[in-house]
Structure formats: C-alpha cells, structure tokens
C-alpha positions in Angstrom: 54.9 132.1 22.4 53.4 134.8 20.3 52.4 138.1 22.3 48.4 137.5 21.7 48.5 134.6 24.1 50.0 135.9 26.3 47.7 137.1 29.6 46.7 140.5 30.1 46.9 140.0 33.5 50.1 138.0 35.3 48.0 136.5 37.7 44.4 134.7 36.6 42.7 135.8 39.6 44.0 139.7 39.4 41.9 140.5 36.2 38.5 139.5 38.6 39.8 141.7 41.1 40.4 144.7 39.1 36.9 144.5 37.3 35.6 144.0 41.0 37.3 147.3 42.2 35.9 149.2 38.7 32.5 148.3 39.8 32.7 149.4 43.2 33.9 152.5 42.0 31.1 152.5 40.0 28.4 151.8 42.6 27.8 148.3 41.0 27.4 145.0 42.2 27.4 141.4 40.7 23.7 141.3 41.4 22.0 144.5 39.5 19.6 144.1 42.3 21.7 144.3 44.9 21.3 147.9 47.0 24.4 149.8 46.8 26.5 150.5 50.1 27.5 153.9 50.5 31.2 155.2 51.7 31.4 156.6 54.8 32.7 159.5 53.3 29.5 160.0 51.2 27.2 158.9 54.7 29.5 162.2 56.0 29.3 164.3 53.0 25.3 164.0 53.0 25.3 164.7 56.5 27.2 167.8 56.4 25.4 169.3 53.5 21.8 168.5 54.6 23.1 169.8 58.4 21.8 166.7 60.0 22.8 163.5 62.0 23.4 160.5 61.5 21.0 157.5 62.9 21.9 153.8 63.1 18.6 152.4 63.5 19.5 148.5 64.9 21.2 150.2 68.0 19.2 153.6 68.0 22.7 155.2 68.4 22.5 159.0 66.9 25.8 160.5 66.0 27.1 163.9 65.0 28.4 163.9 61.6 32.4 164.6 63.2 31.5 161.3 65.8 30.9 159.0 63.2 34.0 160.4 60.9 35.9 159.4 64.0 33.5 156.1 65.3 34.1 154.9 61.6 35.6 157.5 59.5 39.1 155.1 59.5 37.4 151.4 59.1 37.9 150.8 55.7 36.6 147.0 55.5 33.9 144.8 57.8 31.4 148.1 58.2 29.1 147.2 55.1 26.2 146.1 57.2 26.3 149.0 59.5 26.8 151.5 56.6 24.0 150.2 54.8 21.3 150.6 57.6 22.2 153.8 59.0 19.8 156.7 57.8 20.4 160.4 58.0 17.8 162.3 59.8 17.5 165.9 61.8 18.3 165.4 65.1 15.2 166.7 66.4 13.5 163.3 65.3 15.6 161.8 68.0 14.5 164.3 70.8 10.8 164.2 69.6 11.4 160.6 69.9 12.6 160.3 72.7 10.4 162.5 74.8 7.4 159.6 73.3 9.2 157.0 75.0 10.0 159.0 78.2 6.2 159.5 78.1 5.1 156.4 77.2 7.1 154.7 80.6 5.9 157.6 82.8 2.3 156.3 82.2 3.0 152.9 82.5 4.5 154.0 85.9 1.5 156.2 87.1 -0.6 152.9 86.4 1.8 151.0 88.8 1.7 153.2 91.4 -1.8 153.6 91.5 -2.6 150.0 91.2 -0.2 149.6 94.1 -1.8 151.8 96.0 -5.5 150.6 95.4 -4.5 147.3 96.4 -2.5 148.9 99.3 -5.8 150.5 100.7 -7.8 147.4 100.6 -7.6 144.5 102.9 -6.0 142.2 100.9 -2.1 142.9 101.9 -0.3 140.8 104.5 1.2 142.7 107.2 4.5 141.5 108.3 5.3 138.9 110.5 7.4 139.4 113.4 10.6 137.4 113.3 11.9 137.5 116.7 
C-alpha cells in the first residue's frame, strides 16, 4: 500500500479527538455560538488579580479565591455547568446583600408580631379549655 493512503491517524476516531482538544485549547466550540467555559485556573487567575471572590449564583455560595482552588481546583471533568455560571464579584456585594435580605425578614417579622398582637388584644382569641 503506497504511503499516501495510509491514515494520518492509527485510529479513525483519534484524529476527531485531537482537533477537539486544539479547539479547546483554543477557546472554541463546534457551535461558534456556543459561550466559552472558562478553566478553573483562569476563574482563579481573575480572582486573584481583580482581589475579589468568587460567586456561584444557583446556590448563592461565595468563595475565597484559595476555597474554590481547593472546592474545585482538582476536578478536571463534570464542572462545566458550575464553571460557566459562577461570576466574580467583590465580596462586599455579598454583605450589602445580605444585610437586604436580613432586613427584608426583619420587617416581615415586625408585621407578624404586630398583627399578632392586634388580634391578641381584641376579643376574638379563644382562651383555653381546661382539660381536666
């Protein structure tokens, strides 16, 4: 068999699978379209540069740039969903955050207790029954 027939690649599929791997590389995808998934090692470079956190905003887990190196730092495959949806943001955006929600269920309380107590004041509660 002359040498011009012969295949590149030994195996039919491993051709695929190399220009697969170049376009990852790359930051392509089959679908030009498609959003690119970041690393984790460029979600942690960002982080570190900008000197902020990282935000996962399906969970509303925040993590220090060293606590998702070691969360995820190590998976290598089956983290593309989570890796594409997490956001980097200052931390303070979590606090100020945070302290909205706190506020948000202390009013909602301070209308429950004084509704309670408005209709415990009025003549409309039913003492308790002796059970003897």
């Amino acid at each position: 068999m002359p040498d011009m027939y012969k295949p590149i690649h030994p195996h039919p599929g491993a051709k695929y699978r190399e220009e697969q791997l170049i376009r990852d590389i790359q930051g392509y995808s089959q679908d030009p379209d498609q959003k690119r998934i970041p690393h984790c090692a460029e979600i942690l470079q960002k982080a570190r540069m900008a000197r902020q956190w990282i935000y996962d905003p399906k969970t509303h887990e925040w993590y220090s740039p060293d606590e998702f190196d070691k969360a995820f730092g190590k998976i290598m495959v089956g983290n593309e969903t989570m890796l594409a949806r997490v956001v980097i943001k200052h931390p303070n955006e979590g606090i100020e955050a945070g302290y909205k929600v706190v506020a948000k269920m202390q009013e909602k309380l301070n209308s429950l207790v004084q509704r309670v107590v408005k209709w415990g004041t009025a003549d409309n509660h039913i003492e308790p029954t002796n059970r003897a």
